[in-house]
N, C-alpha and C positions, 0 to 999 in steps of 0.2 A: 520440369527443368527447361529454361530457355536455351534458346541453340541459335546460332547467328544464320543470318539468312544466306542462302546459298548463293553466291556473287556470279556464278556462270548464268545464272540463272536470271539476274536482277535485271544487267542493261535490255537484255530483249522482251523483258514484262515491262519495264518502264517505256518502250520503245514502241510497246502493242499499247498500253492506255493512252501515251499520249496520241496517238496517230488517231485511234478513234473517237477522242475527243477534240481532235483538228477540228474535222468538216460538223460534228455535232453542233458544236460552238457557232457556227456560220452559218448552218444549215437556215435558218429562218429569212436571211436576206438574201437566197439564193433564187432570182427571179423565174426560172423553170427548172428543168432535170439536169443541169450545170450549176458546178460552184466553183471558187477557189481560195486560198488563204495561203498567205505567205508562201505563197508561186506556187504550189501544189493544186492540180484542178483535177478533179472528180466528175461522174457522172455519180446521180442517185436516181434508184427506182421508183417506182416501176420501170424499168426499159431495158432492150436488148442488145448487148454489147458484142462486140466478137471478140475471140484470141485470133489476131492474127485473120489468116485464111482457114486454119482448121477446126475451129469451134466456135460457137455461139453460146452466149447465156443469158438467162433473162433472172434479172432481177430484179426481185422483188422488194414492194416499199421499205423502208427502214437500214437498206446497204447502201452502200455508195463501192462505186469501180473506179479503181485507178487505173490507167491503161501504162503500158510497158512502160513507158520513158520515165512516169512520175515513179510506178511502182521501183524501178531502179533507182533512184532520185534519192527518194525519200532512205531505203536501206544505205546507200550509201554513206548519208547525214544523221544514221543511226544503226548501231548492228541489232541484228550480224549483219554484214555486208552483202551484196547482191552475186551469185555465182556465175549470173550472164544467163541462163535460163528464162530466166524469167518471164512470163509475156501478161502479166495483168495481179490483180490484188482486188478483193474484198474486203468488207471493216462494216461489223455490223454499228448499226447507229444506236439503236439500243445501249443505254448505259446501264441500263443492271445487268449484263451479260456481257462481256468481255470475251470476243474472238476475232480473230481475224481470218482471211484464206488468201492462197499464194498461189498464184497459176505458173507452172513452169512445162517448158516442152523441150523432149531429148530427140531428138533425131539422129535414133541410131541405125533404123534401116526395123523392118519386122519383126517384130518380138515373135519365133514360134511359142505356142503354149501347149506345146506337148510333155512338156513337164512336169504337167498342172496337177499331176496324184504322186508329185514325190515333194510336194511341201509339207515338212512336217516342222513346227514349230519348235521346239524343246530342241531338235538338230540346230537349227537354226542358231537360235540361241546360246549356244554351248558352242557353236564355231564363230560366231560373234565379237562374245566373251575372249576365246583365244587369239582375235584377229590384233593388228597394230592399232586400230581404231580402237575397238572396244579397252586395251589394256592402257589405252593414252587417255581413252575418257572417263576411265574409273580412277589412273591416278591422279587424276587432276580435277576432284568431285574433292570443294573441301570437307563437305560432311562424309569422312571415309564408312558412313554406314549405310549410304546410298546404295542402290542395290541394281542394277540394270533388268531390266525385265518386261515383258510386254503388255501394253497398254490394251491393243487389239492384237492378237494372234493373228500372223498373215493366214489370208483368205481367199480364192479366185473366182468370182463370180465366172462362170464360161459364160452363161447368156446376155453378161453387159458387156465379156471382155474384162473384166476391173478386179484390177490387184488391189486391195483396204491390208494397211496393218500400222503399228504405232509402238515404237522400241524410244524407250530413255530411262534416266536412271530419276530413280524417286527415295525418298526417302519414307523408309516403314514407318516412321509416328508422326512427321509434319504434313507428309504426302506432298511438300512442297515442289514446284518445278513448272516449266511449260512444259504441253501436251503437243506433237508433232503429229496429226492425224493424216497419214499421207493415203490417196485413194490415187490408184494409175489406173489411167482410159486407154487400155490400145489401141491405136492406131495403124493408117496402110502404112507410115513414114515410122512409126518410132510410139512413143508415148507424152501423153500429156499428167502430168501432177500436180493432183488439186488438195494442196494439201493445209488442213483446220490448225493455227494456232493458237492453244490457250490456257490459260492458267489451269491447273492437275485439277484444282476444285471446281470449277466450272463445268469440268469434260465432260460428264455424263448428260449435262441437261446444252452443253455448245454442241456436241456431238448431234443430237437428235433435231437443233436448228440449223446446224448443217447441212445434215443429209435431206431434210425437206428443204431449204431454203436454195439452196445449192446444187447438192447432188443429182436432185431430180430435173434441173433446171439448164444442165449442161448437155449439150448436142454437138457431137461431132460432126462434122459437115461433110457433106455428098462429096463424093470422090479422096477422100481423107479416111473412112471408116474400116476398120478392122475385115468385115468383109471381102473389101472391095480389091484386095492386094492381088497383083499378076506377078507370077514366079520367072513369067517370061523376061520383064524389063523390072520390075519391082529392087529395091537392092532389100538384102535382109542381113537381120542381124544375126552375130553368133551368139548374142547372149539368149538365156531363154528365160524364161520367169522366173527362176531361183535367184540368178543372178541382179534382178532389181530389188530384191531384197536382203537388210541386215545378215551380213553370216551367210550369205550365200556362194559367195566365191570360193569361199572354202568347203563347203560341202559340195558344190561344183566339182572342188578339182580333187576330194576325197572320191570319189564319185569316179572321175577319168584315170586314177589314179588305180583302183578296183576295178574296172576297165581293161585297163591295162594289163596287170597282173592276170586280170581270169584268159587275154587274149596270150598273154606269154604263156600261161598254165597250156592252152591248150594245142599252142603249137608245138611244147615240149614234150606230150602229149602225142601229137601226127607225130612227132619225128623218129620220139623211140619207136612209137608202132612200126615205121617203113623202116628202122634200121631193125627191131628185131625178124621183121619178114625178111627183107636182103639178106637177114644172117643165116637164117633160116633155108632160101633158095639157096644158098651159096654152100651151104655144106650137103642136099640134096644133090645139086651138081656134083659137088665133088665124090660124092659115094657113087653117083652112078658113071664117074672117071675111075674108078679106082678097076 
């Protein structure tokens, strides 16, 4: 049975082939590790780009780097549109392989991750699901047999620092859609997200040229890294690591919420105790008045 192709889905797949077939297309007149084409200018690998002042990456032959300005450029003159985060873009050159990566940086002040053994995925999910997000993206999924579910299960690596996981709605028999592979690098300032887009069928084999291509390739830089935070002048965030993920706000404040009550439970708790002991002294007293 044919099924019409899912149109949320369409402009930002037409948007990822043609961007990687920009600089492909040009690549051969491009006189060293600089190109450009119809005002968009790239760097191509091999060579070391930074984000900014907090990161470095080295890329490897066959990608080309947009830096901040272009990569906002370009989403602007194609969605989805640019959030203002942004700080860089990868686009493998590769044409039998279709991905691309998005470098964005929040600066919210230190992620603590002492949260990092109360993610559990399936919670997540299920608070997701009942968020205004999750209930506005499934009604507006024209194939209503699309399913929301995850791609990658969140995961917290402690000895990179690095939040990996991948939530969107797909559908059970075409499996059609983009894939949003989002990886957070914590940082002393906030977090950086380097995150893989690419068509659902692809993911498993963009995924594994990701993480070698990319993954491994990115350095947060001296005086920037997770480590290095001082609590003295440092500013830090309130959110903690549930909170940069889907469905997490909610289980956050289910969480503060349970909190809450077990702290009400147990001042109600001290209270009767010290009022049945007052009752207690207080008729002792008065028998030894009597």
């Amino acid at each position: 049975m044919n099924k019409k192709i899912n149109k949320k889905w369409f402009l930002p797949a037409f948007a990822l082939l043609f961007l990687i077939s920009l600089p492909f297309s040009t690549m051969k007149v491009a006189a060293e590790n600089f190109g450009s084409a119809d005002g968009f200018e790239w760097q191509s690998g091999p060579a070391t780009v930074f984000l900014e002042d907090i990161a470095s990456v080295n890329v490897p032959e066959n990608l080309a780097f947009f830096d901040e300005e272009n990569t906002k450029r370009f989403m602007k003159e194609n969605p989805p549109p640019p959030n203002g985060t942004e700080i860089g873009s990868l686009y493998n050159m590769n044409m039998q392989l279709y991905w691309n990566v998005i470098f964005e940086y929040h600066n919210i002040g230190y992620v603590d991750d002492r949260d990092k053994n109360e993610i559990h995925a399936n919670e997540l999910l299920e608070s997701y699901k009942q968020s205004p997000e999750g209930q506005h993206e499934k009604a507006s999924a024209e194939n209503q047999s699309s399913v929301l579910r995850w791609d990658v299960e969140p995961v917290y690596e402690e000895s990179k620092h690095q939040l990996r996981y991948s939530l969107g709605l797909r559908d059970p028999l075409l499996q059609n859609g983009i894939v949003n592979y989002k990886v957070n690098f914590l940082t002393r300032e906030g977090y950086i997200s380097v995150i893989l887009v690419t068509p659902s069928y692809y993911f498993e084999e963009s995924r594994k040229q990701f993480e070698e291509m990319v993954l491994q390739n990115v350095k947060v830089n001296k005086s920037h890294t997770y480590e290095e935070f001082n609590a003295s002048f440092d500013k830090k965030s309130e959110l903690g690591l549930i909170h940069l993920i889907p469905g997490g706000e909610g289980v956050a404040t289910k969480k503060e919420e349970r909190q809450t009550l077990i702290k009400k439970g147990v001042i109600l708790i001290v209270t009767a105790s010290v009022t049945v002991f007052l009752f207690i002294k207080l008729r002792r007293k008065l028998r030894t008045q009597k």
